[in-house]
matplotlib code that plots the C-alpha trace (Angstrom):
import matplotlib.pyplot as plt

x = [-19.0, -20.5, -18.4, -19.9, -18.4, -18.0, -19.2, -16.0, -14.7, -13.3, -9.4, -10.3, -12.6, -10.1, -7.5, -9.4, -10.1, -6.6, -5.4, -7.2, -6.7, -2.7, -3.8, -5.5, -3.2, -0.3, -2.2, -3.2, 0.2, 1.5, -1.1, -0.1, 3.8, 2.6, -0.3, 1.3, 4.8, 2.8, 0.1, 0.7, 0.2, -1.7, -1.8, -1.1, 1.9, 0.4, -2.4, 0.6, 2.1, -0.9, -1.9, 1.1, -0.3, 1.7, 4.1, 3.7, 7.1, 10.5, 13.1, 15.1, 11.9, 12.4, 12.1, 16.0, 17.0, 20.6, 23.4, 24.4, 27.8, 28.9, 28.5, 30.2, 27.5, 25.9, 27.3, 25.7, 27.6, 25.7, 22.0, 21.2, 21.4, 19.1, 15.3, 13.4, 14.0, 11.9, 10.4, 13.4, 11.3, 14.3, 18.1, 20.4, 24.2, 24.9, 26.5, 27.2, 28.3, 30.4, 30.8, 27.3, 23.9, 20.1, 17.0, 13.4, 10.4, 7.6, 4.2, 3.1, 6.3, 6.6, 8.4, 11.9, 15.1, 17.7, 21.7, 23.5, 27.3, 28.3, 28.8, 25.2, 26.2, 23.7, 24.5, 21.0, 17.8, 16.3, 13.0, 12.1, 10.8, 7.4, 7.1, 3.9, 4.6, 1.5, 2.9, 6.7, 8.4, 11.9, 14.7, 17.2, 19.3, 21.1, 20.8, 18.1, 17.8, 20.9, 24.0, 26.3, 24.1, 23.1, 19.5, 17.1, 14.5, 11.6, 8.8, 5.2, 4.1, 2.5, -1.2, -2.7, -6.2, -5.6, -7.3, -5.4, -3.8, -1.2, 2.0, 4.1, 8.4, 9.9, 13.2, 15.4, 18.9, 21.1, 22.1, 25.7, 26.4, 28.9, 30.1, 28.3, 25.1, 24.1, 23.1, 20.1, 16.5, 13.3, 12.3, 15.5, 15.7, 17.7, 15.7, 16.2, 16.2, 12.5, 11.5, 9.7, 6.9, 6.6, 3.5, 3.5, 0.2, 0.1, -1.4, -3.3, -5.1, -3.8, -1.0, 0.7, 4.6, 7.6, 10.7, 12.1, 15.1, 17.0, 18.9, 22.6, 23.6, 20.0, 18.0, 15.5, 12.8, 11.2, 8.9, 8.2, 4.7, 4.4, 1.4, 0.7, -0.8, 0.5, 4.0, 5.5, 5.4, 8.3, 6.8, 9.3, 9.4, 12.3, 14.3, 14.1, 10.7, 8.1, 6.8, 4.4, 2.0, 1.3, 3.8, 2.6, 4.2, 5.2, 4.9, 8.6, 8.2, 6.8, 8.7, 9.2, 11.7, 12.0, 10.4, 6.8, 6.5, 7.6, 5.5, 5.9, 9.2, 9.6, 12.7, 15.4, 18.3, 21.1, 24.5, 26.9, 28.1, 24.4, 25.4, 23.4, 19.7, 19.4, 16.2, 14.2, 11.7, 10.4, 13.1, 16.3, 17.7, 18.4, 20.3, 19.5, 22.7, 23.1, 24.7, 27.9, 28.0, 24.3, 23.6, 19.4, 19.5, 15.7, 17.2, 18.2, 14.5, 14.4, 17.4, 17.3, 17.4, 20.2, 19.3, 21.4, 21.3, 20.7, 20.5, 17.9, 15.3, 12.0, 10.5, 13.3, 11.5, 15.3, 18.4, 21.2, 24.9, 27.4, 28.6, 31.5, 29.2, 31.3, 28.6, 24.8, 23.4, 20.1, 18.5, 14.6, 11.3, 12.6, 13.7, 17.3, 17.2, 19.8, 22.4, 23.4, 26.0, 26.9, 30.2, 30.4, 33.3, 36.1]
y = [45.0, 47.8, 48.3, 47.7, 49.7, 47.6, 49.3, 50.9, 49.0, 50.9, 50.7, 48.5, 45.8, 46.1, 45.2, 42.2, 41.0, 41.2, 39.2, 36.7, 35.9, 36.2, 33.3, 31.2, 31.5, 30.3, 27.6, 26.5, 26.8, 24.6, 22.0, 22.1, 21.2, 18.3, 17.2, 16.9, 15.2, 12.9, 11.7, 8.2, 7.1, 4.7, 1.0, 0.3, 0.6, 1.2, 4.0, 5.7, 6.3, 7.1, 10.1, 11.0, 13.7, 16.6, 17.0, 19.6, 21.6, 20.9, 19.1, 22.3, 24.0, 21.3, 22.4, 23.8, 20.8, 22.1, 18.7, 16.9, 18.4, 14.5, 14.4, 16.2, 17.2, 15.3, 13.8, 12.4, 9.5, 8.4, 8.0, 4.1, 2.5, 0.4, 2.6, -0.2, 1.2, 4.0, 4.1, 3.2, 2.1, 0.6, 0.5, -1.9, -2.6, -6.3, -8.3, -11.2, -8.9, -6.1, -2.9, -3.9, -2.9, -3.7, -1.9, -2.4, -0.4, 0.7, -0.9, -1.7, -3.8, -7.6, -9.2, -8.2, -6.8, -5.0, -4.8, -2.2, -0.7, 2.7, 4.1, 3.3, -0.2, -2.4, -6.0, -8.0, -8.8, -11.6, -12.7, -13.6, -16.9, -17.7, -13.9, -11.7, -7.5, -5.7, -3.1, -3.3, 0.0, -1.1, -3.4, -4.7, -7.2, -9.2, -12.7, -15.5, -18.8, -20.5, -19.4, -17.1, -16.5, -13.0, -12.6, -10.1, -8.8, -7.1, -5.4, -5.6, -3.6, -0.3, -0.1, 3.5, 2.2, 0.6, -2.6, -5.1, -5.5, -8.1, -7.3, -9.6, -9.1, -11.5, -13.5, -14.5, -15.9, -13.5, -14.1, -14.1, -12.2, -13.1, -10.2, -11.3, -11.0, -7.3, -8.5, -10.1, -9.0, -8.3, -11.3, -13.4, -12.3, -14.6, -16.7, -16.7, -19.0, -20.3, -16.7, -17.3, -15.5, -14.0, -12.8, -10.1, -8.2, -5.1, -4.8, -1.4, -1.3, -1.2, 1.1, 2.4, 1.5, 2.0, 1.7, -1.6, -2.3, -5.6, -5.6, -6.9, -9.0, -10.4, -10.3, -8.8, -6.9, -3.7, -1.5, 2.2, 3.7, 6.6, 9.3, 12.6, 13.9, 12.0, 10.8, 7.9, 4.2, 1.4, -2.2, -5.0, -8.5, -10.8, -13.0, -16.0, -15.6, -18.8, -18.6, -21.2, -18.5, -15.0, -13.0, -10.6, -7.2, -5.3, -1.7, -0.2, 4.1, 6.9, 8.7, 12.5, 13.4, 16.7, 19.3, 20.0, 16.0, 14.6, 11.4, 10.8, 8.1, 6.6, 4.5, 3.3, 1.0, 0.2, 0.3, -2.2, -1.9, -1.9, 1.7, 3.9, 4.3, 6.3, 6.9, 8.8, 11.3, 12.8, 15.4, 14.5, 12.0, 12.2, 10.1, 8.1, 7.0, 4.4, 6.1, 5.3, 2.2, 1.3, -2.5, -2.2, -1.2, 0.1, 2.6, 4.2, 5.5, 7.5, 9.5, 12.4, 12.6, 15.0, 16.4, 15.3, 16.6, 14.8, 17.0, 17.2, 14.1, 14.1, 11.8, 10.3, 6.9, 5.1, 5.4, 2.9, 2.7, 1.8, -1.8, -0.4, 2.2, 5.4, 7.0, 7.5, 6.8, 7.6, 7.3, 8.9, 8.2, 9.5, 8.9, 8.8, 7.4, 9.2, 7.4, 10.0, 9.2, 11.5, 10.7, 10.5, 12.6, 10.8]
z = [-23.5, -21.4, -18.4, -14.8, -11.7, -8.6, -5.3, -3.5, -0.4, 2.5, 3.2, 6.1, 4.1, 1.0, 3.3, 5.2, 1.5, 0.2, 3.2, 2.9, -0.7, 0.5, 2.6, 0.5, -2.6, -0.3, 0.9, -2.3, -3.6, -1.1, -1.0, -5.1, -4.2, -1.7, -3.4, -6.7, -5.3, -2.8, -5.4, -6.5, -10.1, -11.6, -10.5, -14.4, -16.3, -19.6, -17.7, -16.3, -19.8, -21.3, -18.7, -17.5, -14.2, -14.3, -12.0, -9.7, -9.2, -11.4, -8.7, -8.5, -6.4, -4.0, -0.4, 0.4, 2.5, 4.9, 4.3, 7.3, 8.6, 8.3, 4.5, 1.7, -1.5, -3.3, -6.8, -9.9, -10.6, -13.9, -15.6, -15.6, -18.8, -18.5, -19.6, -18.6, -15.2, -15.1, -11.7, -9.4, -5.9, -4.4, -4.0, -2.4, -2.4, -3.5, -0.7, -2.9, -6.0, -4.3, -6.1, -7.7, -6.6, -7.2, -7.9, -8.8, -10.8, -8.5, -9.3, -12.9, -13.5, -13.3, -10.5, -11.9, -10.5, -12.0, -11.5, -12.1, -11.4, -10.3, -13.9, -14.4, -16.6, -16.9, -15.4, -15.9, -15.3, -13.0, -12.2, -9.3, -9.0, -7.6, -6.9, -8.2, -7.8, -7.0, -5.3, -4.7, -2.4, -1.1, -1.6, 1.3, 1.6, 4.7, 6.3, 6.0, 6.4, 5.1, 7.1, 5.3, 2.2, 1.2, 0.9, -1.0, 0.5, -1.7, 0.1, -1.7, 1.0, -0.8, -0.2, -0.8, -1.0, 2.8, 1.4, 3.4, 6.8, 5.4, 3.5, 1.8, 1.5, -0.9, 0.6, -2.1, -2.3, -4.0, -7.6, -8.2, -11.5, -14.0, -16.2, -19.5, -17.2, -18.5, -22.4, -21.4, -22.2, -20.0, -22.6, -21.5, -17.7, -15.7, -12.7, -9.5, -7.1, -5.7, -3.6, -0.1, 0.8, 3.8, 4.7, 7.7, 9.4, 11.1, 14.4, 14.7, 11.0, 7.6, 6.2, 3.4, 3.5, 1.8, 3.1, 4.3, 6.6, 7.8, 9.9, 8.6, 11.7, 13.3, 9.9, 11.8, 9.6, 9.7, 7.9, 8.1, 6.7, 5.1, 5.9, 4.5, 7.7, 11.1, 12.4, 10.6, 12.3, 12.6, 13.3, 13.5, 13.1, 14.6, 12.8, 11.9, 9.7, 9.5, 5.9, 6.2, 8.2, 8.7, 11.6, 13.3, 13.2, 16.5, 16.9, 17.9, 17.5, 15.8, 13.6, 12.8, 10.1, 9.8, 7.6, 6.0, 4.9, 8.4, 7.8, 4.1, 4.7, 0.8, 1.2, 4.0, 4.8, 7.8, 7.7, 7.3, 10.6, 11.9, 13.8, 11.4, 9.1, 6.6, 5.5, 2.7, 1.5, -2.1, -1.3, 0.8, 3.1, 6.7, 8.8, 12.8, 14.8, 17.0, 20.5, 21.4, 24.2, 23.3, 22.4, 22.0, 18.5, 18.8, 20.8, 17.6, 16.6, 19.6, 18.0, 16.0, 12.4, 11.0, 7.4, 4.1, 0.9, -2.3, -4.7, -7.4, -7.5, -9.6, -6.6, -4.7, -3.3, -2.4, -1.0, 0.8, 1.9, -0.1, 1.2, 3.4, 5.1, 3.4, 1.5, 0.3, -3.0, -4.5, -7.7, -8.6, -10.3, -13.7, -16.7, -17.4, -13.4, -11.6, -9.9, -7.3, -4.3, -1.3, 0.4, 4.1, 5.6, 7.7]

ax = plt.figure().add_subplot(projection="3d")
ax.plot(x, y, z, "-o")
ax.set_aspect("equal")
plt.show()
């Protein structure tokens, strides 16, 4: 091919030109890293299998997050055993089944939730009766309607089209497990008992949410969204809940967490002690504290959030306490799912 010679630039224009294309090839790149970790998949199971979208940066390119001086780093406990669980949404510790916690697939999956121990065992499969899982983010747990009966509560609360401002968290009475529990099938899952629906409605619009918190002592409810450009919100409802019609949500803060994806809050949870939140994006945890001599626990979002590392996640979408408060754990949207725990220093 004949060889054509470009017209010379001067330093000055060849300079211009090479800055810019600095520019724009960092801000492509890191509209790549955000774009690729923030995209959500397909609504479908069997569409998200069948085109996998490439992820956009291996976990260990992650955005260096600094661990809170209050935590030591992070551990992989175990992979899950169970594979089913391939898109872990949600974590909780078990209140009725200590030492045991609970999990769910993100959407795609039927309304099922998974136990699990800290080597990763399996310990069952339940469905959740007269539930349906469009869309399901978080899992908490805490009181409800029958005095001194652990509760579940499942948040079908994701919504990235913004089609509706109604969300729906599942309240379910917490399944007690018995140890020959883990040899069931996704054919055979165990049922739980009848779920109530309770239907909730944001006040300013529809969101995208998901992480969702309850409160262990009131059972009061919230719910954080998660956007890719603004501050994240927290909208409360107060306990007790009336299923029977829709509750309106309140508005309580923004929310900042710190770093380039300040809005994008996947998963959260209180402690057992109701002092502390830890909450949740694609790429590390940070933690809110209660202040010392404060009663108004709302008084916590105007806190800062102090950074803590969990280690390498392929999309980290959920994270609790441990039941006595002492430590973090996390697991991913991968396969093996990570079970990782960070311990909290005395």
């Amino acid at each position: 091919m004949r060889r054509v010679d470009k017209p010379r630039l001067s330093a000055g224009c060849a300079t211009l030109r090479l800055s810019r294309k600095v520019i724009i090839l960092l801000l492509c790149g890191l509209s790549l890293s955000l774009g690729g970790a923030c995209s959500k998949k397909a609504s479908s199971r069997d569409e998200r299998k069948a085109s996998k979208p490439a992820k956009s940066a291996p976990a260990t390119e992650r955005p260096p997050v600094a661990g809170s001086a209050n935590y030591d780093p992070p551990v992989r406990l175990a992979n899950l055993e169970d594979r089913r669980i391939d898109e872990s949404s949600g974590i909780v510790a078990s209140r009725a089944n200590p030492g045991l916690y609970w999990t769910h697939n993100d959407s795609g999956d039927d309304a099922l939730i998974y136990a699990f121990d800290r080597d990763g065992k399996s310990q069952g499969v339940w469905r959740v009766t007269g539930a349906s899982a469009l869309d399901w983010e978080d899992i908490a747990a805490g009181p409800g309607a029958v005095r001194g009966t652990s509760y579940l509560y499942i948040g079908d609360t994701g919504d990235n089209k913004r089609d509706g401002k109604v969300v729906t968290v599942y309240r379910v009475a917490e399944p007690s497990i018995e140890p020959v529990a883990g040899s069931n099938s996704r054919a055979g899952s165990f049922q739980t008992a009848p779920a109530e629906a309770i239907r909730l409605e944001f006040p300013d619009g529809k969101h995208d949410a998901e992480a969702l918190l309850i409160h262990p002592q009131t059972g009061d409810l919230y719910i954080i969204t998660k956007t890719k450009r603004d501050a994240a919100k927290v909208y409360k409802a107060t306990a007790p809940f009336d299923a029977s019609t829709i509750i309106p949500l309140a508005f309580v803060s923004d929310l900042q967490l710190p770093g380039v994806v300040g809005g994008l809050v996947t998963g959260g949870d209180i402690s057992p002690d109701g002092q502390r939140i830890v909450l949740c994006d694609y790429f590390g945890a940070y933690e809110i504290a209660l202040p010392r001599g404060v009663s108004n626990f709302d008084s916590i979002w105007q806190q800062p959030p102090a950074p803590i590392d969990l280690g390498a996640r392929q999309q980290g979408e959920a994270v609790c306490y441990r039941l006595d408060g002492k430590a973090i754990l996390a697991t991913s949207e991968e396969t093996p799912t990570p079970l990782i725990e960070v311990l909290r220093k005395e």
